[in-house]
N, C-alpha and C positions, 0 to 999 in steps of 0.2 A: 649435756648443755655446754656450749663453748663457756671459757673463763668470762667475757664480756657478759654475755647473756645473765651469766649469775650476777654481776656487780651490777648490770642496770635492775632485772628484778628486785634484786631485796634493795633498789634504791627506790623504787618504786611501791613495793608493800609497805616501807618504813613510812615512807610519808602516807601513805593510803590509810597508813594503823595508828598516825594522829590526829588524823580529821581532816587532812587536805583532799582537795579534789586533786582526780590525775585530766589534764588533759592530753590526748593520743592523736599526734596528728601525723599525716604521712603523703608521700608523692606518691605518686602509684607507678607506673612505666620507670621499670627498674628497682623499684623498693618494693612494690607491695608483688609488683610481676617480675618476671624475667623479663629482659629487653628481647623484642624477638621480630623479624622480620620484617612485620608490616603492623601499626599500631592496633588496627583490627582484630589482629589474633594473642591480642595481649590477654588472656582470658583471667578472670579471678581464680584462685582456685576455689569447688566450693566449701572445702573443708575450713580456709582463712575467711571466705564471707562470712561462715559460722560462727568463728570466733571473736570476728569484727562485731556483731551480731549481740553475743552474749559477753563482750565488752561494754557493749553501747546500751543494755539493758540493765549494766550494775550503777548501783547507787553511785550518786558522785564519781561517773569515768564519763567525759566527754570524749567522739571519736569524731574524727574530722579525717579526709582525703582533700589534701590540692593538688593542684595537675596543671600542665599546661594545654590542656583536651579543651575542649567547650565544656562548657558547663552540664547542656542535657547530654552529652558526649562519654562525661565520666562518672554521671549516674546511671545513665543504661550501663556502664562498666562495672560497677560496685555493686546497684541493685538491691540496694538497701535502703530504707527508710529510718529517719530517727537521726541520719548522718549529718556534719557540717560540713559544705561540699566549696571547694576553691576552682575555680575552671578558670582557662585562659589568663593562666600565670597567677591569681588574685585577682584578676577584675572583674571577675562575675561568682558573685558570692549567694549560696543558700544555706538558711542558717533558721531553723525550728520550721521550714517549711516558705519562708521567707525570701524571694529574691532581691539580690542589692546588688545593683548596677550604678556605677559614678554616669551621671546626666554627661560630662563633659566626655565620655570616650566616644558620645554616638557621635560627635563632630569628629570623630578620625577616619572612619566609614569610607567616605570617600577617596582619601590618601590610600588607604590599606588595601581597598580592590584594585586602584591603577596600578601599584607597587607589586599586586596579584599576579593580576594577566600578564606585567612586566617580567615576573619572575620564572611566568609556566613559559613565556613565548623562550627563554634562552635554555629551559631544561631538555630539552632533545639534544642536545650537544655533551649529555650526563646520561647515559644510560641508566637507570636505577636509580636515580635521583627525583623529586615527586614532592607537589605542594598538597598540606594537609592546610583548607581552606578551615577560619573559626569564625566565630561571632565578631570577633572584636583584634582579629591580628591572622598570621597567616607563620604557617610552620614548614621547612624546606628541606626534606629528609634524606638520609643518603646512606643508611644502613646497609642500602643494595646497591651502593656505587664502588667503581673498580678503585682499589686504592688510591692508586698512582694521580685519580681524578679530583680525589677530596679539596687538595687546597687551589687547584683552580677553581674549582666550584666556590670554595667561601670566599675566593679572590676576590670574583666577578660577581656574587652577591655583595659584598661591601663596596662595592663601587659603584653599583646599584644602587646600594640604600644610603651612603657618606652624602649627597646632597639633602637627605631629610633627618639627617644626624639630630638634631635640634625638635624633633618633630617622633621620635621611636626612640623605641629601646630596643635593643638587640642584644639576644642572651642562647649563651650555648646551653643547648640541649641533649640526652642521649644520642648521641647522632645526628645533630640536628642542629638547625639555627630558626630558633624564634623572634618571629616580629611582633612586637603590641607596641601602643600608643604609649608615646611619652606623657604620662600621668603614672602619681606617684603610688602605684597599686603595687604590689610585688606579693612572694608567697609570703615574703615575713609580715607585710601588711595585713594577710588572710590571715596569718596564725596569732595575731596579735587582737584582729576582730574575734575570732574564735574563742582564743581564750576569754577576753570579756564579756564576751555574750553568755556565756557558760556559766557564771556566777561570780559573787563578789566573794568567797569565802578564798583564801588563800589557797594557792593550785600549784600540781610541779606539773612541769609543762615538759612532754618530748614531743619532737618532730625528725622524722625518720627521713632522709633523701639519699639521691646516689650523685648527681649530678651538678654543676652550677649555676644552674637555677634556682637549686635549691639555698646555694648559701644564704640570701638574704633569711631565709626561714631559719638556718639552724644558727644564724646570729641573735637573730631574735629569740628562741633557746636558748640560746647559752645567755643573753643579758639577763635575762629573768636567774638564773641560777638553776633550769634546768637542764634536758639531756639533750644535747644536738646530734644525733645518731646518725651517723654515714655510713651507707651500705654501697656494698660492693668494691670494686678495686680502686677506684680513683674518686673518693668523695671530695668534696671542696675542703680547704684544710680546717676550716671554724668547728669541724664536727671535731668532740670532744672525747667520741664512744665510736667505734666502727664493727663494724658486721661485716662478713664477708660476702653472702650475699642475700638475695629474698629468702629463701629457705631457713637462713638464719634467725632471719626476721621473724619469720613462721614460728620456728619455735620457739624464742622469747614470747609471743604474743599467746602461746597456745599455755604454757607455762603461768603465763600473766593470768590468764582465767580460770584458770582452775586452782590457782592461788588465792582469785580474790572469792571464789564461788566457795570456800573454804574458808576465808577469814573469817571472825568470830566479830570482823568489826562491819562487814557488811550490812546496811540497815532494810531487811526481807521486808516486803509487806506484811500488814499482820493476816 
């Protein structure tokens, strides 16, 4: 196990073995998967659904995924139940089975589809470049675009979107630039609802990311005094622990359960 791996675990048993809850929260594209071609073939693996699995079925461990996917998008991706799910940055939140959508994003609706078809009519000038359309914002990919074309691309998307500046947020993504409604949602808003929803008993809180999307979440980690985990090569700098990449992740998380399936403080049914 890398030297990290060990110092988040036994930071995580220690508190588990005085009565805190852990809350486990995580982005998924790039942390929970490899980044990979085309979002579709981002697959879980199922040995980590597994483990996510009999994470979320131990006493006092809450497990959550945000993403910036849709919502029903990165639960068909996970495929799990029992989970607290973030879709479309934090703005569409499911949470004990529960969906919570802020009233005021369905008034973006309108802006977000013109700013769409705005976006799809100039992408033929971008080979490999491609809108992934959401519920509530639109994401504009270019994992498959020729280098040299990258920063005209984000040129002329910002000069697209700099007249509704006041109106969006625009947040890089693996490869990507996502658009959602300016409302104050983010992943650190979801990991922040998560955790509360989760119980009132004191909790140490990680959230695992690769990207800068994620910062907002692993500031919210690190305020609380827990583990702001950055995976892979270029996490945002607020992460406090870093990984190198999902594999990493894999094994802290696989370690993490068969640790706690072992504790002596674990409370079994009778």
């Amino acid at each position: 196990m890398p030297p990290a791996n060990a110092t988040i675990l036994e930071r995580l048993l220690t508190a588990y073995q005085r009565g805190e809850r852990l809350v486990l929260v995580f982005d998924y594209d790039g942390t929970l998967t490899p980044l990979v071609a085309h979002p579709r073939l981002a697959h879980l693996d199922p040995a980590l659904r597994d483990v996510l699995a009999r994470l979320a079925a131990t006493p006092r461990v809450t497990v959550g995924v945000v993403s910036g996917r849709g919502l029903d998008d990165l639960i068909g991706m996970v495929g799990l139940e029992g989970l607290s799910y973030g879709g479309s940055t934090g703005l569409e939140l499911e949470l004990a089975g529960e969906r919570r959508i802020p009233i005021e994003v369905l008034a973006s609706r309108p802006l977000l589809n013109r700013l769409t078809s705005a976006t799809e009519r100039r992408l033929p000038a971008y080979p490999g470049a491609w809108v992934e359309k959401k519920p509530f914002g639109f994401t504009v990919h270019y994992r498959q675009l020729a280098p040299e074309r990258i920063e005209p691309l984000r040129a002329e998307i910002a000069a697209l979107l700099e007249p509704h500046a006041a109106d969006l947020h625009v947040l890089d993504g693996p490869m990507a630039i996502e658009v959602v409604p300016a409302i104050e949602r983010d992943k650190g808003t979801a990991l922040q609802t998560i955790v509360a929803h989760s119980g009132n008993e004191p909790a140490t809180v990680l959230y695992a990311g690769d990207a800068a999307n994620d910062a907002h979440a692993l500031a919210a980690a690190a305020e609380v005094g827990g583990l702001a985990l950055g995976v892979g090569p270029e996490p945002p700098a607020v992460a406090n622990y870093r990984l190198p990449d999902p594999a990493a992740l894999t094994e802290l998380l696989v370690g993490l359960a068969e640790a706690l399936a072992t504790s002596p403080d674990v409370r079994r049914p009778a």
